[in-house]
C-alpha positions in Angstrom: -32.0 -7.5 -13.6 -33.6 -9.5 -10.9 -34.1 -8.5 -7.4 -31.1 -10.4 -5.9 -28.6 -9.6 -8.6 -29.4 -5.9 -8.8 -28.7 -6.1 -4.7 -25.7 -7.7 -5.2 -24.3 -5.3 -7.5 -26.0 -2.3 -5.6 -24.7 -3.5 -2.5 -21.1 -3.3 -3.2 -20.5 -1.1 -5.7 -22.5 1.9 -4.8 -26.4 3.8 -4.3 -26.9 5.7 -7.9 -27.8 8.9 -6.2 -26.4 11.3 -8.6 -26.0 11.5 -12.3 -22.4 10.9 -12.9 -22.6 8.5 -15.5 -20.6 5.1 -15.6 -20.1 4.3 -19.1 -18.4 1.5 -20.8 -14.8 2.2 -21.7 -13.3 0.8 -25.5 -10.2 0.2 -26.6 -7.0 -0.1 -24.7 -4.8 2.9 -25.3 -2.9 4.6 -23.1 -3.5 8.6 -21.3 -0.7 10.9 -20.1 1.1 9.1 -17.0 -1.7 5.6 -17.3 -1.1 2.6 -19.0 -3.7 0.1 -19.5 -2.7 -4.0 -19.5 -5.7 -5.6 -21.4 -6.8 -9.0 -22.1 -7.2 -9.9 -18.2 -10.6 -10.7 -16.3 -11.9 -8.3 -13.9 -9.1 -8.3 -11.6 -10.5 -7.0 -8.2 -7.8 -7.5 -6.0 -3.8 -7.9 -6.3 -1.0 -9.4 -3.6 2.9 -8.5 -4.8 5.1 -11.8 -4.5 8.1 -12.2 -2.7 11.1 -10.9 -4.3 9.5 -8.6 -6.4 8.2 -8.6 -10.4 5.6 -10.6 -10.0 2.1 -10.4 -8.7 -0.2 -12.6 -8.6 -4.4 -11.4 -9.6 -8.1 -12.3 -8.2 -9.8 -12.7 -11.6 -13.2 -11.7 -10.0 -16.4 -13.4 -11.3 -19.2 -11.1 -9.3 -21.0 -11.7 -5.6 -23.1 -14.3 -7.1 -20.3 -17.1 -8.2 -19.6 -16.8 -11.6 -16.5 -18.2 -13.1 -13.2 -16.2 -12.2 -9.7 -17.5 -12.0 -6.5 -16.7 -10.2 -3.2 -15.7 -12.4 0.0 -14.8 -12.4 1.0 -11.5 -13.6 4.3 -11.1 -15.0 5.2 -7.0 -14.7 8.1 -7.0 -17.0 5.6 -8.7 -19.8 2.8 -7.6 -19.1 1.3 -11.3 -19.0 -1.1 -13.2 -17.1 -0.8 -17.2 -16.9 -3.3 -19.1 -15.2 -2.6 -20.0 -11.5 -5.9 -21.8 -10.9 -8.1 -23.8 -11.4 -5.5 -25.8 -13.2 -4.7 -29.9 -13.7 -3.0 -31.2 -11.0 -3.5 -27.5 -8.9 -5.5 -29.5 -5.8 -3.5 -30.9 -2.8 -4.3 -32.3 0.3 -6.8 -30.7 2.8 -4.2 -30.2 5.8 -5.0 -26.6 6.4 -8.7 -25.2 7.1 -11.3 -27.1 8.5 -11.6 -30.9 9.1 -15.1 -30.8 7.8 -13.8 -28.9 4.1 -15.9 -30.3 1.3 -13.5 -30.4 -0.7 -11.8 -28.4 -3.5 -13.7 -25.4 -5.2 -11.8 -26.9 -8.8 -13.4 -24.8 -11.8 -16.7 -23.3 -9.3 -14.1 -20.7 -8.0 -15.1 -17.1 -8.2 -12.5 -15.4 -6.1 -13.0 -12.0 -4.3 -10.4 -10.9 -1.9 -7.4 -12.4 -1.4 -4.1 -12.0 1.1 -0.6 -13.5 0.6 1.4 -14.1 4.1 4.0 -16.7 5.4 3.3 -19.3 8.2 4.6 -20.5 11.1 6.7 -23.2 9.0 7.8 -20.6 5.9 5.4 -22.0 4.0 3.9 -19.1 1.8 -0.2 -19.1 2.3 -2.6 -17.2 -0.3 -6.1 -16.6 1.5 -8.7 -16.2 -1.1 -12.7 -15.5 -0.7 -14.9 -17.6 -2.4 -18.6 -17.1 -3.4 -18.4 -20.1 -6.1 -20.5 -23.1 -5.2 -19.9 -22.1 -1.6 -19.4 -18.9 0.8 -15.7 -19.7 1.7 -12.4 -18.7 2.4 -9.4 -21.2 0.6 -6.3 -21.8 1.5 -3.3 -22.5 -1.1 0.1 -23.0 -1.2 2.2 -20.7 -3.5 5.4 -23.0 -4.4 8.5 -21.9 -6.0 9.0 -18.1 -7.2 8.7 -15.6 -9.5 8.1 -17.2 -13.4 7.6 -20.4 -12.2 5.3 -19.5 -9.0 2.4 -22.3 -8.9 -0.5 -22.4 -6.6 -1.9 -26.1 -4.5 -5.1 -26.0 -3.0 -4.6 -27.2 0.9 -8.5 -26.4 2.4 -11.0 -24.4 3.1 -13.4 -22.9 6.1 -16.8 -22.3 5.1 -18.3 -19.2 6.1 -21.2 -19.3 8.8 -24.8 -19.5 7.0 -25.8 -16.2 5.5 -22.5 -14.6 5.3 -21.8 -12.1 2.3 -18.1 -12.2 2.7 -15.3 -9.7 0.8 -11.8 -9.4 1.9 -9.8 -11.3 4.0 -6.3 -11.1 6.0 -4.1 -13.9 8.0 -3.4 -14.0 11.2 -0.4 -14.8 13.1 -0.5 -18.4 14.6 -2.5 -19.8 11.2 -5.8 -18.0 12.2 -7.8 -15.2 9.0 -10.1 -12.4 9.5 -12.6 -12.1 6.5 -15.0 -9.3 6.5 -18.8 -9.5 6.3 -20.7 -7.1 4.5 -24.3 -7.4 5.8 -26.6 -11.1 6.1 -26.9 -12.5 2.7 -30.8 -13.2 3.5 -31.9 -10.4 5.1 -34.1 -8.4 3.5 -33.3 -5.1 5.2 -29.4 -5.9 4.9 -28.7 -3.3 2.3 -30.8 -0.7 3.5 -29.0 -0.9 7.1 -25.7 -0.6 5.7 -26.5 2.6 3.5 -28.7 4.3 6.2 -24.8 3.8 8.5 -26.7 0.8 10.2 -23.9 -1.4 11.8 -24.9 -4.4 9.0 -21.4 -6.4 9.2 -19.0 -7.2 11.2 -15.3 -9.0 10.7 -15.5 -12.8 11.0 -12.4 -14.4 12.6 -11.3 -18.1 12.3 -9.1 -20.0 14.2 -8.1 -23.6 13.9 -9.9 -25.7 15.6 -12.1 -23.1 17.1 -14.2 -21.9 13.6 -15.5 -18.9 13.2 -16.6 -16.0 15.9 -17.6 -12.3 15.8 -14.0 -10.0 16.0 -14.3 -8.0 18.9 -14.9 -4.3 18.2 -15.3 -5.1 14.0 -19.6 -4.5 13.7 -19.5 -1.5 11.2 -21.6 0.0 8.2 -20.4 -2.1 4.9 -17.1 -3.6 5.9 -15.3 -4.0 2.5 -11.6 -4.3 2.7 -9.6 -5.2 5.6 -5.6 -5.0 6.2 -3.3 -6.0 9.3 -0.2 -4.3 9.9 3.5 -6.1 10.1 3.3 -6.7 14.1 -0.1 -8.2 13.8 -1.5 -6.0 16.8 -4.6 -4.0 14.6 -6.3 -4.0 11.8 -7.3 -1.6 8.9 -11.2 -2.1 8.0 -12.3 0.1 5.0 -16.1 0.7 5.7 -17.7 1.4 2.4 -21.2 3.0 3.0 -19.8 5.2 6.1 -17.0 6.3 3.8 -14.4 5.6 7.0 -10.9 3.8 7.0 -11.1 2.6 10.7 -8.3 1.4 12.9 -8.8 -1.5 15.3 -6.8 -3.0 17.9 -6.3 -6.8 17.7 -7.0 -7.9 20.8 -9.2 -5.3 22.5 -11.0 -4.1 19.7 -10.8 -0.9 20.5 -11.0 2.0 17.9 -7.6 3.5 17.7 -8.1 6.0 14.6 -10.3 6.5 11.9 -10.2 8.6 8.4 -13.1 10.3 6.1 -11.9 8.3 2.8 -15.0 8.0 0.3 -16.0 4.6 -0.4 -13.1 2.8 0.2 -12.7 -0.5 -1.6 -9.4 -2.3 -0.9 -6.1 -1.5 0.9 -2.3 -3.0 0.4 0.6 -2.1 2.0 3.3 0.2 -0.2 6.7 -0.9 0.4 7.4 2.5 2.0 5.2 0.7 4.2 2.1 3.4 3.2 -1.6 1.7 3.3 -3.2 2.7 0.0 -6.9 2.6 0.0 -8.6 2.4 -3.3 -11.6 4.7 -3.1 -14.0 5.3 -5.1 -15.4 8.8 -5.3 -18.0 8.9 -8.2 -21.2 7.3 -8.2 -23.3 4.5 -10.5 -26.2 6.3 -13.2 -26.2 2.6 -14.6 -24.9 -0.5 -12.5 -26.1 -3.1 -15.0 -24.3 -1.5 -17.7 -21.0 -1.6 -15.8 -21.3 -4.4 -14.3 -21.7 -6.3 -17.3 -19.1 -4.6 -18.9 -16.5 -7.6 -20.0 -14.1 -6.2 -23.4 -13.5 -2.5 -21.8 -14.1 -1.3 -18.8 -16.3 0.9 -16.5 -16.1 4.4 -16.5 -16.3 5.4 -12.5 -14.2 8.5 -10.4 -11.9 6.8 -8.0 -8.6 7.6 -6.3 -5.9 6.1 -4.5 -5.3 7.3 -1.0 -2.0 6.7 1.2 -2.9 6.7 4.8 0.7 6.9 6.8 0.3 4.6 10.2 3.1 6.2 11.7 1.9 10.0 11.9 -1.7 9.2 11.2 -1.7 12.0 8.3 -3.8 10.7 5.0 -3.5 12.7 1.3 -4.9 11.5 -2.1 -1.4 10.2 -4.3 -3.8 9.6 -7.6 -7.1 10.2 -8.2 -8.7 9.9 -12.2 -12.1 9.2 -14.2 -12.5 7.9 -17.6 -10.1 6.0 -19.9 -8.3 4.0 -19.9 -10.4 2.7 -16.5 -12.0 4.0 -14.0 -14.0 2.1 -10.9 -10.5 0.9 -9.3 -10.4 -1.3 -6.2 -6.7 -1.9 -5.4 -3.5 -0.3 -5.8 -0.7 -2.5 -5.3 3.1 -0.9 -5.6 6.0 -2.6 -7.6 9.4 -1.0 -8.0 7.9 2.4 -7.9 5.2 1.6 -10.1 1.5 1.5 -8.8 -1.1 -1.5 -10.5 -4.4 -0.6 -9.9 -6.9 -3.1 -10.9 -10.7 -3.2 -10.8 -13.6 -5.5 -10.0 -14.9 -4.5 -13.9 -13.7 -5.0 -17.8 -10.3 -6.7 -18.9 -8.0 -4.8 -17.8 -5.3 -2.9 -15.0 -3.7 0.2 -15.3 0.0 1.3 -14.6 0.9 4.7 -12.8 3.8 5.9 -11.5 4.2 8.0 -8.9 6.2 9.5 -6.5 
């Protein structure tokens, strides 16, 4: 493993500092209270669809921009069809930035991505991009449910040196992606493990680019989720092992929780935020990294944070098969799909 790619992977996935092992995980059969979905690439990060039954996965091809996909997941099947790249999939480029170079087509290698309705009820799914470019995409998800289809409408690439991750909308057409640490500095990673403040939250506007978030320069921001009145934030901080609460327009803190290693959030639709966290750590990162039929063996845990009373409690927490190293929790009709940034698969728990 070179230098770059073993900071890539060590970056976001974890310092090996203890000996829990993170083996590869075979076959696809299900444990008491987890079912496995197999045959799926990798998929690091979930939105749920309007109306329910559907949700639609970021197939995630690693930091470096290898080939991933989005898909449509069909929960009654258990089935994945492709959403894009796909013939006929790229539109005009109307939303983004004037100066988009164009569409991503089959370079995309999608990270995080956020599903949220515009001005105009037009439905918009935000994706990160590290594929040929550092970018956040825009698309258009037409129609609903079985036959839900996905237009590229534009992009806004990221400022130079930017190691983006997740990524929310904003009210009036505007995103928020976080930013890890510098891409090309050399003492990037060892700022954000040492609880260095390495990253920060990018916000774009139209017509205005990108700027620095008030209030958002952190240790490792990961994940990152805005609540229904668009007025603060939720940014997972990964190497501090804090959830931390921001206000919008001040950038104030507002609350914070201890929450190991949290990866990505979503909202429950008890209206919950569950944080995937991961609470084991990597003996081996190439071996799980490269893990493609199976999946990784790494302690995680789903966390429910509760924005009304402020009170967190763990809801799930597992290691070993059918897959460990989760990074989103996402919940359907009472049914929690976890997915992972690893191996072929998601699991399906259910829980109160």
């Amino acid at each position: 493993m070179g230098y770059r790619h073993w900071l890539v992977a060590t970056a976001f996935w974890g310092w090996a500092t203890a000996a829990t092992a993170a083996l590869p995980i075979q076959g696809c059969d299900s444990v008491p209270g987890i079912t496995p979905v197999c045959g799926l690439q990798a998929p690091e990060d979930m939105e749920r669809l309007p109306g329910g039954g559907y949700l639609i996965l970021s197939q995630y091809g690693g930091m470096t921009g290898g080939a991933g996909s989005l898909a449509l997941f069909d929960a009654a099947a258990d089935r994945a069809q492709p959403l894009y790249p796909q013939p006929g999939a790229d539109g005009a480029a109307d939303w983004g930035d004037a100066d988009c170079p164009g569409a991503p087509g089959a370079a995309l290698s999608p990270h995080g991505i956020h599903l949220a309705q515009r001005a105009d009820g037009a439905w918009q799914l935000l994706v990160v991009n590290h594929g040929g470019r550092e970018a956040v995409e825009f698309f258009e998800l037409k129609a609903a449910g079985g036959d839900s289809r996905l237009v590229w409408r534009g992009c806004a690439v990221a400022p130079e040196g930017a190691f983006l991750n997740d990524v929310v909308a904003l009210p009036g057409g505007g995103l928020l992606v976080t930013h890890m640490f510098d891409r090309d500095d050399p003492d990037g990673l060892a700022n954000a493990l040492s609880g260095r403040d390495s990253g920060h939250v990018f916000r774009w506007r139209p017509g205005q680019g990108f700027d620095v978030l008030p209030g958002s320069r952190a240790p490792f921001p990961n994940g990152i989720q805005i609540d229904a009145a668009g007025s603060a934030i939720y940014l997972n901080l990964y190497a501090a092992g804090e959830v931390r609460k921001l206000d919008l327009a001040s950038g104030r803190t507002l609350a914070s929780w201890a929450v190991p290693s949290p990866d990505n959030s979503s909202w429950s639709e008890a209206g919950l935020l569950l944080v995937a966290s991961h609470t084991g750590v990597f003996d081996n990162l190439q071996q799980c990294e490269s893990v493609g039929a199976g999946a990784c063996d790494l302690a995680y845990q789903i966390v429910a944070i509760d924005p009304r009373t402020l009170a967190h409690r763990t809801l799930f927490s597992h290691e070993g098969a059918p897959m460990g190293a989760g990074t989103v929790a996402v919940d359907l009709n009472g049914v929690f799909y976890i997915g992972s940034f690893a191996g072929d698969r998601l699991v399906k728990v259910r829980l109160d």
